[in-house]
MDAnalysis code that builds the backbone (N, CA, C; Angstrom):
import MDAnalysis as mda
import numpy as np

u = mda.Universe.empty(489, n_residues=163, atom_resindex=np.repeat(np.arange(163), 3), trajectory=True)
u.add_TopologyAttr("name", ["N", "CA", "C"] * 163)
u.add_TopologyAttr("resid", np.arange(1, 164))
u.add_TopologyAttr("resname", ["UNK", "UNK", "UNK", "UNK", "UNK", "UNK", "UNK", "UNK", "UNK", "UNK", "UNK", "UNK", "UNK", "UNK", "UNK", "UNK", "UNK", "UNK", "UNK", "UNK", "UNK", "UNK", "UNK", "UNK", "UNK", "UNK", "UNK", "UNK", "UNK", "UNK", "UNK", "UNK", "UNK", "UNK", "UNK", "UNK", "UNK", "UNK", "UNK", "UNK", "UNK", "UNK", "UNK", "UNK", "UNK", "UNK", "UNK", "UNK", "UNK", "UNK", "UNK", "UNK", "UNK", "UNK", "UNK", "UNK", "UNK", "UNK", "UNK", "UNK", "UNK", "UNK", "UNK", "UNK", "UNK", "UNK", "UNK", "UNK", "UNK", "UNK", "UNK", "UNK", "UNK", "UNK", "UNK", "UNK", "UNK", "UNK", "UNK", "UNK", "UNK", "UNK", "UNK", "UNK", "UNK", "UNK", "UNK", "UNK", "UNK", "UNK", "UNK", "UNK", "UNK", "UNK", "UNK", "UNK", "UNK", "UNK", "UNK", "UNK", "UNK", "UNK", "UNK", "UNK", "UNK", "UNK", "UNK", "UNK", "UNK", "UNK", "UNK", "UNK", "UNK", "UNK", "UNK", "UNK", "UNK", "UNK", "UNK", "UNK", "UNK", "UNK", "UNK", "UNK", "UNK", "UNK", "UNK", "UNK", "UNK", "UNK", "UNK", "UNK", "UNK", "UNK", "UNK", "UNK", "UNK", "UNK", "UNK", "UNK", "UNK", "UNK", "UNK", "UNK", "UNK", "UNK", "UNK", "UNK", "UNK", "UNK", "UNK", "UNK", "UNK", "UNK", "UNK", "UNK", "UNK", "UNK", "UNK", "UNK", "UNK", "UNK", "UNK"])
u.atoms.positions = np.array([
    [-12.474, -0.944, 16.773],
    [-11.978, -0.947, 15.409],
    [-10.629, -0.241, 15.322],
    [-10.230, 0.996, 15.715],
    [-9.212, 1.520, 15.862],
    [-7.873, 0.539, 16.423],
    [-8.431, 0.383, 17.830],
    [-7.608, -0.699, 18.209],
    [-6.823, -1.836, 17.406],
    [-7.963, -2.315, 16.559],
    [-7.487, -3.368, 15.475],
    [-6.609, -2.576, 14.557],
    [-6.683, -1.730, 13.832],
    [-6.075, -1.112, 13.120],
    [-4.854, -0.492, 13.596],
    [-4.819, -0.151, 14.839],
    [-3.153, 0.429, 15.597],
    [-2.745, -0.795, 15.575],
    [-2.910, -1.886, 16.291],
    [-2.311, -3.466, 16.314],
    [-1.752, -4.311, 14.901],
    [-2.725, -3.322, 13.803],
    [-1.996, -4.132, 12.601],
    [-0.618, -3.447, 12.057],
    [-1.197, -2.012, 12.161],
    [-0.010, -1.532, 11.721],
    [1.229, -1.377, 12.587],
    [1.538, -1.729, 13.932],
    [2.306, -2.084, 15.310],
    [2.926, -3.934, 14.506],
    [2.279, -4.572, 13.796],
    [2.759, -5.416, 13.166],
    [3.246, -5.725, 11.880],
    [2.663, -4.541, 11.767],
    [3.661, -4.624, 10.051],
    [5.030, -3.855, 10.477],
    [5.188, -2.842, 11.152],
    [6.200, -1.944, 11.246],
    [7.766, -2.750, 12.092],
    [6.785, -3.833, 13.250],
    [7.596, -4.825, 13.785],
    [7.945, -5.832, 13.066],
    [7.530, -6.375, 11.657],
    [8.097, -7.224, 11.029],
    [9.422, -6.812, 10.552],
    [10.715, -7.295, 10.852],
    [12.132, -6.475, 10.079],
    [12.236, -6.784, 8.978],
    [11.507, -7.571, 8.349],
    [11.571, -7.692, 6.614],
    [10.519, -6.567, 6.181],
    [10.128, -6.165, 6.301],
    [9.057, -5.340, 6.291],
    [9.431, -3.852, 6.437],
    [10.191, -3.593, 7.473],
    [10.827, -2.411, 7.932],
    [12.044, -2.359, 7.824],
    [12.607, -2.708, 7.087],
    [14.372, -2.696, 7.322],
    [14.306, -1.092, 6.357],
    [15.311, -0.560, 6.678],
    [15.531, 0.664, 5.600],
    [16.909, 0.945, 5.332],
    [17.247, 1.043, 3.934],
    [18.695, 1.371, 3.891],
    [19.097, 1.972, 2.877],
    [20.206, 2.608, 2.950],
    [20.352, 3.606, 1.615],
    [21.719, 3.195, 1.110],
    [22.400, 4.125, 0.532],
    [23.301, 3.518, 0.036],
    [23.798, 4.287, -1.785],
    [24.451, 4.281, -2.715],
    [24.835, 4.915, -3.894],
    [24.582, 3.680, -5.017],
    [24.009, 3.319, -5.548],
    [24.000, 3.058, -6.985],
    [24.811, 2.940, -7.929],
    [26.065, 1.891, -7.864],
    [27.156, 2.111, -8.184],
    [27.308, 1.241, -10.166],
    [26.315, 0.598, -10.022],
    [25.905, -0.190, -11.325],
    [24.809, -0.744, -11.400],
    [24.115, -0.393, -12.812],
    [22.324, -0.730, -13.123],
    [23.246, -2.387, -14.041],
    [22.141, -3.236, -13.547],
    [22.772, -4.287, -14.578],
    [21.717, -4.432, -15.677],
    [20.663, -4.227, -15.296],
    [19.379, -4.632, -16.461],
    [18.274, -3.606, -15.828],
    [16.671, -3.463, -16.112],
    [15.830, -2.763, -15.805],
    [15.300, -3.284, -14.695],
    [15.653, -4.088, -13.741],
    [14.810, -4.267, -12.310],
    [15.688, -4.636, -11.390],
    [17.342, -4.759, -11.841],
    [18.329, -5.117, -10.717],
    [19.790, -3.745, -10.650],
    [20.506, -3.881, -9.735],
    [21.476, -2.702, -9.817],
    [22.432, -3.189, -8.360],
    [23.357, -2.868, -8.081],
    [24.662, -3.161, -7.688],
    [24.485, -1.384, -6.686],
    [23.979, -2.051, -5.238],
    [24.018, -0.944, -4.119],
    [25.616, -0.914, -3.649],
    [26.326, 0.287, -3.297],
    [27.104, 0.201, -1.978],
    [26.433, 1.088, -0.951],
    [26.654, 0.077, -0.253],
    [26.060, 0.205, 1.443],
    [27.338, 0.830, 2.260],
    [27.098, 1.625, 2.308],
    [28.300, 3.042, 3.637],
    [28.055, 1.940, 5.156],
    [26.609, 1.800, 5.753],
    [26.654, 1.267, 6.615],
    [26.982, -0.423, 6.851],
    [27.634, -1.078, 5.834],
    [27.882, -2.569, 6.162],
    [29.177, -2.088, 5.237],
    [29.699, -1.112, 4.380],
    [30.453, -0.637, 4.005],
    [31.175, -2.133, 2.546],
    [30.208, -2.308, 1.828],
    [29.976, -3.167, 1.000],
    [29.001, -3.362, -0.088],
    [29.011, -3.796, -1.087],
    [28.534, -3.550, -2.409],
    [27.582, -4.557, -2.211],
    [26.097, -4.336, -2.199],
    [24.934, -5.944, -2.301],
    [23.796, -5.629, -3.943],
    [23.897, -6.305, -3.874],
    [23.052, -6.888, -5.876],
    [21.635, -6.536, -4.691],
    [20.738, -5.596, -5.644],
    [19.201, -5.174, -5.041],
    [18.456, -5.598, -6.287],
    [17.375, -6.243, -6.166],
    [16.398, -6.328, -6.978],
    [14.840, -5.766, -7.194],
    [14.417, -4.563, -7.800],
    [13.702, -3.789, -7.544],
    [12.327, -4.979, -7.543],
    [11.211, -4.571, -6.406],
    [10.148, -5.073, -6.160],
    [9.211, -4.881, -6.578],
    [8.609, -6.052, -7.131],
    [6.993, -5.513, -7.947],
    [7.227, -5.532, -9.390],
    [8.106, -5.450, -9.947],
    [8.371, -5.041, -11.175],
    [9.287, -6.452, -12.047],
    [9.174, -6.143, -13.346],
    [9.630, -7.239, -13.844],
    [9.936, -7.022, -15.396],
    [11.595, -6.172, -15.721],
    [12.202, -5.546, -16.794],
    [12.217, -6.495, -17.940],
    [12.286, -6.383, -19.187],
    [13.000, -7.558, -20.276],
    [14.461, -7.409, -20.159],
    [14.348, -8.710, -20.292],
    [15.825, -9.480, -20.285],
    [16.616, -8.419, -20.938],
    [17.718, -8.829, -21.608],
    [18.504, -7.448, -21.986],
    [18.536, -8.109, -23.385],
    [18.478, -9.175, -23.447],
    [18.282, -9.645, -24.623],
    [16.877, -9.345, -25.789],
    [16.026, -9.279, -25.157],
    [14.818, -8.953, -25.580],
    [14.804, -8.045, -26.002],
    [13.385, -7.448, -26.809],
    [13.053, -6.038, -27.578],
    [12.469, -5.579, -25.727],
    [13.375, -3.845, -25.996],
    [12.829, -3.116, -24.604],
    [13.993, -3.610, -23.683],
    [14.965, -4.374, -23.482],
    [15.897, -4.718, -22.518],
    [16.784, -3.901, -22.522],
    [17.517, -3.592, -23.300],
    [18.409, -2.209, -23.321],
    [17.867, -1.081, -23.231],
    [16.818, -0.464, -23.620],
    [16.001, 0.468, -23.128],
    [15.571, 0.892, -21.963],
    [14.811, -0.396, -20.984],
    [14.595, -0.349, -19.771],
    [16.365, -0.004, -18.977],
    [17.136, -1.184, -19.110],
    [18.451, -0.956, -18.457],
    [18.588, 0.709, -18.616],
    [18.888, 1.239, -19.376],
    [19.388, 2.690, -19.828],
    [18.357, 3.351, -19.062],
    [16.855, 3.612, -19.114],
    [16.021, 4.389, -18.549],
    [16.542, 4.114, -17.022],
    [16.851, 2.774, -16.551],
    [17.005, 3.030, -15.088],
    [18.488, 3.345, -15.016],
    [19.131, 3.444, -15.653],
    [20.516, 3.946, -15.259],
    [20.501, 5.550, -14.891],
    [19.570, 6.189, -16.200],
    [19.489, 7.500, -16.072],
    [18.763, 8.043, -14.953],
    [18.485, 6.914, -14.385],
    [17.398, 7.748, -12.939],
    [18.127, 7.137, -11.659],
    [19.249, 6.119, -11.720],
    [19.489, 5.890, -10.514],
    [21.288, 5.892, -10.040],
    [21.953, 5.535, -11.326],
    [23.121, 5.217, -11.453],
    [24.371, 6.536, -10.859],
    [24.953, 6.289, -9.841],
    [26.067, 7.025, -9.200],
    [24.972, 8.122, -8.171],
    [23.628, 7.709, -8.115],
    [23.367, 8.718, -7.017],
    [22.820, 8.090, -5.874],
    [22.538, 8.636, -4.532],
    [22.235, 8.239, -3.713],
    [20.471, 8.090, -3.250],
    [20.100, 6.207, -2.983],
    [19.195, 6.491, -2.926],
    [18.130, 5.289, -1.509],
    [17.038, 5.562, -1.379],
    [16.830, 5.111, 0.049],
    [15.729, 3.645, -0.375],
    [16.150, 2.625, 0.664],
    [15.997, 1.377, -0.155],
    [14.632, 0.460, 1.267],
    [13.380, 0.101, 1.010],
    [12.979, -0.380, 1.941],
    [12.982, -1.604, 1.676],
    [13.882, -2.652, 2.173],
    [13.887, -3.942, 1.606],
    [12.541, -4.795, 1.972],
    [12.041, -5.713, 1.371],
    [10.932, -6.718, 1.595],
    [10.840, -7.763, 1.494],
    [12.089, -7.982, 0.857],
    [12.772, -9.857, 1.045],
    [13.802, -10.149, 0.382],
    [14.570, -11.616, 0.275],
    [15.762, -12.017, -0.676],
    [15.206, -13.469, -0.910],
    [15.256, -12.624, -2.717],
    [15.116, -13.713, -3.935],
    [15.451, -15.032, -4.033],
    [15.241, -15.435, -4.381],
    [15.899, -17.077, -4.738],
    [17.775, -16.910, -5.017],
    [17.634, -16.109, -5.327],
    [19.840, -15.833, -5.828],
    [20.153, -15.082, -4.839],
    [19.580, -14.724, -3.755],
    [20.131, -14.008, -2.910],
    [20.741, -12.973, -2.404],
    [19.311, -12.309, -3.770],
    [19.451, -10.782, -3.931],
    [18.402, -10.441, -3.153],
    [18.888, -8.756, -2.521],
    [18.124, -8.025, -1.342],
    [17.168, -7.691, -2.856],
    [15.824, -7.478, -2.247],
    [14.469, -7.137, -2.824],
    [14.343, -5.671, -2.503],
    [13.586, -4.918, -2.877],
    [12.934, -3.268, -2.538],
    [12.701, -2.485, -3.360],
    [11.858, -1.550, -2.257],
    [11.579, -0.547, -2.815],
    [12.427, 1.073, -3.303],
    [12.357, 1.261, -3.982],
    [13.754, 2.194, -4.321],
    [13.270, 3.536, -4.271],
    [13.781, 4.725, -3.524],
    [13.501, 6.383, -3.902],
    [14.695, 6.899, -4.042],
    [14.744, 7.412, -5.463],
    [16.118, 8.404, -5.546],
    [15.258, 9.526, -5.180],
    [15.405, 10.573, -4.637],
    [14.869, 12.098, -3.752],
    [13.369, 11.402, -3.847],
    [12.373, 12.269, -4.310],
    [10.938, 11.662, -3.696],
    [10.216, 10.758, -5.052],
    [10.973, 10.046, -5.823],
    [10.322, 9.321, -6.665],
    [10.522, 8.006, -6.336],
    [9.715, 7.546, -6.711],
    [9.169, 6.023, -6.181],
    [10.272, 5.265, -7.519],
    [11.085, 4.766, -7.310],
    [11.841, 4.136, -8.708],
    [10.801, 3.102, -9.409],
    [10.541, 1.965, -9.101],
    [9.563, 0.516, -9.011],
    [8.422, 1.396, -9.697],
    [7.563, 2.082, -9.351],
    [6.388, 2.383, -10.204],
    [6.737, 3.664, -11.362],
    [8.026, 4.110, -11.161],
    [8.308, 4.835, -12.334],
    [8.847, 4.058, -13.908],
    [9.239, 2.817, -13.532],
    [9.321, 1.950, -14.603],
    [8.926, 1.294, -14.971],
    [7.256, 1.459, -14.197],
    [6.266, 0.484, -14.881],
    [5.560, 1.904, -15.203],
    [5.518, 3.171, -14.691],
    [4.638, 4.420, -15.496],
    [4.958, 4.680, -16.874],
    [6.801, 4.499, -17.415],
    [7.144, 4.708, -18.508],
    [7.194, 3.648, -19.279],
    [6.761, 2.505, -19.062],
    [6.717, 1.289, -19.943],
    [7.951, 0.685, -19.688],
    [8.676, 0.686, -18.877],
    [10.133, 0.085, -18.692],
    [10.158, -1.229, -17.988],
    [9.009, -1.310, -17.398],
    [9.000, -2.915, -16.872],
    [7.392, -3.232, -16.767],
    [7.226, -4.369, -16.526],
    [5.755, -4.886, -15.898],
    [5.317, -5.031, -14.769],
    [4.438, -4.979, -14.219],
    [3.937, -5.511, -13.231],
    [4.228, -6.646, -12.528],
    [4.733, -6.898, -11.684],
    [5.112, -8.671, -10.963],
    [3.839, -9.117, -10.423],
    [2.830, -9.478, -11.020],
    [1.678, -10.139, -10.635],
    [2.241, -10.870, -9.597],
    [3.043, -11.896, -9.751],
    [3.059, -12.663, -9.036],
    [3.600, -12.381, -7.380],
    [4.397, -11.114, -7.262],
    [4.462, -10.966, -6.091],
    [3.480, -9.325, -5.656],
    [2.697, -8.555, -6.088],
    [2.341, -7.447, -6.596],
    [1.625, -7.131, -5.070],
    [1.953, -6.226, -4.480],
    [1.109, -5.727, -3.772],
    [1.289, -4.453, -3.302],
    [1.751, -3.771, -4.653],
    [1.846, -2.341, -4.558],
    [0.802, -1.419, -5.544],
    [-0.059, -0.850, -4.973],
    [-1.071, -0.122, -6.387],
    [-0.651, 0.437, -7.426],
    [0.679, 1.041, -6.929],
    [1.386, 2.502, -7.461],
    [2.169, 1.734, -8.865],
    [2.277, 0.368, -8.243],
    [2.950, -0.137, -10.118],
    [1.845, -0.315, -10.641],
    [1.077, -1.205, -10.328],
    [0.208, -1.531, -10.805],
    [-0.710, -0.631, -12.025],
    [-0.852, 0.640, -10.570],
    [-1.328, 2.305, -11.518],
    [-0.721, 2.253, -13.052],
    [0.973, 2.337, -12.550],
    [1.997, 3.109, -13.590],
    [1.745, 1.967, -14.717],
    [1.683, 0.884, -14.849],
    [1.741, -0.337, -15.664],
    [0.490, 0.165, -16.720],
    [-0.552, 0.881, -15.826],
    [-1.948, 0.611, -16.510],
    [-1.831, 1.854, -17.569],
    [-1.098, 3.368, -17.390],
    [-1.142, 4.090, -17.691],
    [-0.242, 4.369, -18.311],
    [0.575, 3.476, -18.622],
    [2.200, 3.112, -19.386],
    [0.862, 2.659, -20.831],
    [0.352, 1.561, -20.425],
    [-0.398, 0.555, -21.674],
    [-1.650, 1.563, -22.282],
    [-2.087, 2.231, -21.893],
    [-3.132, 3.230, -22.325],
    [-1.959, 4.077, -23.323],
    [-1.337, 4.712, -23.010],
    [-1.097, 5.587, -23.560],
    [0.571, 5.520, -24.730],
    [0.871, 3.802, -24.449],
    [1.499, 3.347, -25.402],
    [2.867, 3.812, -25.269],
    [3.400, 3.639, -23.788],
    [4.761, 4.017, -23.217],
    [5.623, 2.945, -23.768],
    [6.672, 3.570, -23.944],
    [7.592, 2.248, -23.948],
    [7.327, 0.752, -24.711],
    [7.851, -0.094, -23.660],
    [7.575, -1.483, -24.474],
    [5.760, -1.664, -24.615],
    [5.137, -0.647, -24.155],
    [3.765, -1.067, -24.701],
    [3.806, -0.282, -25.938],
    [4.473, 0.074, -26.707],
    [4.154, 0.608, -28.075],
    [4.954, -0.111, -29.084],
    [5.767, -1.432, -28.304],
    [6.392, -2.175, -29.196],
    [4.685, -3.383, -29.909],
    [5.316, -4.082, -31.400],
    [3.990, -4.912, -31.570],
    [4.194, -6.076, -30.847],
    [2.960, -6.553, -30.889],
    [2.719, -7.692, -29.583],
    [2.890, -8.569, -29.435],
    [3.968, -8.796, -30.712],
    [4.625, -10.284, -30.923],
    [5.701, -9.905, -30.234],
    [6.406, -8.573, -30.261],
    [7.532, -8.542, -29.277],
    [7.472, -7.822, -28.078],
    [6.128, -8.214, -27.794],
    [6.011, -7.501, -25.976],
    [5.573, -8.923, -25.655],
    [6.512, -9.550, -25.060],
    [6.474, -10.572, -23.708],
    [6.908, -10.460, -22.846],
    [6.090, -10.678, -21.801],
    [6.688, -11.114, -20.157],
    [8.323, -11.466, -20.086],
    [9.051, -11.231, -19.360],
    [10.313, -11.677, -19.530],
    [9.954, -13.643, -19.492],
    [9.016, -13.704, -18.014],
    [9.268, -15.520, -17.930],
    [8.571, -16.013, -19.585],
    [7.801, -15.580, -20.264],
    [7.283, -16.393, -21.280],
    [8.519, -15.945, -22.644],
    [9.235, -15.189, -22.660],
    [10.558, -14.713, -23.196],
    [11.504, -15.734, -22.989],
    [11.917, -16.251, -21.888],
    [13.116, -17.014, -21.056],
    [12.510, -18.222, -21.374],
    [10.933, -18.678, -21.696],
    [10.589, -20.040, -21.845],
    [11.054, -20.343, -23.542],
    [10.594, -19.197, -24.061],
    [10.869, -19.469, -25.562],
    [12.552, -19.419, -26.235],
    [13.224, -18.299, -25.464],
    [14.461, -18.251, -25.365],
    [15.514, -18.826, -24.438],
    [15.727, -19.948, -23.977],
    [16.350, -20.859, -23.141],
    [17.992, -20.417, -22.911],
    [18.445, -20.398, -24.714],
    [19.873, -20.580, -24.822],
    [20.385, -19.255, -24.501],
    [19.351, -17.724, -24.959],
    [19.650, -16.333, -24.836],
    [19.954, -15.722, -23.477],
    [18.900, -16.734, -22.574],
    [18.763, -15.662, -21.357],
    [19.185, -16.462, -19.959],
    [19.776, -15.736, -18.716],
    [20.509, -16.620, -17.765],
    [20.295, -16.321, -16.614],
    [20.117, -16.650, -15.478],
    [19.975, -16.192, -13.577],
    [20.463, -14.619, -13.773],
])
């Protein structure tokens, strides 16, 4: 059993999408789940899209809110990035720590984003999402005609919202 278990984790650590790590300064938040890295080591600016998580549009009720909450926690400082894939636009994906906070489940703890069901396989948002909605953080204390998903937002709002 051990065996199996050293061999899995010998394969997750060898996957380089999986393990890539990179840091870098925070040079612009554009909305609540994306932000504008410069990278010292490729010595170039790449669009990151935080993982797991899923902000309102900026257009939406909570979109300027979320943007601003993550500006105040990430914007002009330096922070360490474990990437886990690139998006359909061909933005780097990850996980974000400015010093020892988890960014991704801190903006689903304060109500600043949702959960990404659809790609979700982190507990720690999942946690923050649940304990954001209990206790009526953020966009969970907006009414519930204006707490939507960004995609069911972008379905109803076509002309408002863009890539």
């Amino acid at each position: 059993m051990l065996r199996i278990l050293l061999l899995a984790v010998v394969a997750l650590v060898a996957d380089p999408a999986m393990a890539k790590l990179i840091s870098g300064e925070v040079v612009r938040v554009k909305d609540g789940d994306s932000l504008m890295l410069y990278r010292p080591d490729v010595k170039r600016t790449s669009e990151l899209r935080l993982a797991g998580i899923d902000a309102p549009e900026l257009a939406q009720p909570w979109g300027l809110q979320a943007r601003s909450a993550l500006r105040r926690k990430v914007e002009g400082r330096a922070v360490r990035v474990e990437l886990t894939d690139r998006d359909r636009y061909g933005r780097l994906v990850g996980r974000i720590w400015v010093g020892p906070t988890y960014v991704n489940a801190y903006m689903t703890q304060f109500g600043h984003a949702w959960a990404f069901d659809r790609y979700l396989k982190d507990s720690r948002i999942r946690a923050g999402q649940d304990l954001a909605r209990r206790e009526k953080r953020g966009l969970w204390a907006l009414p519930p005609q204006d707490r939507l998903p960004p995609p069911t937002w972008r379905e109803r709002n076509p002309r408002v919202s863009g890539p």
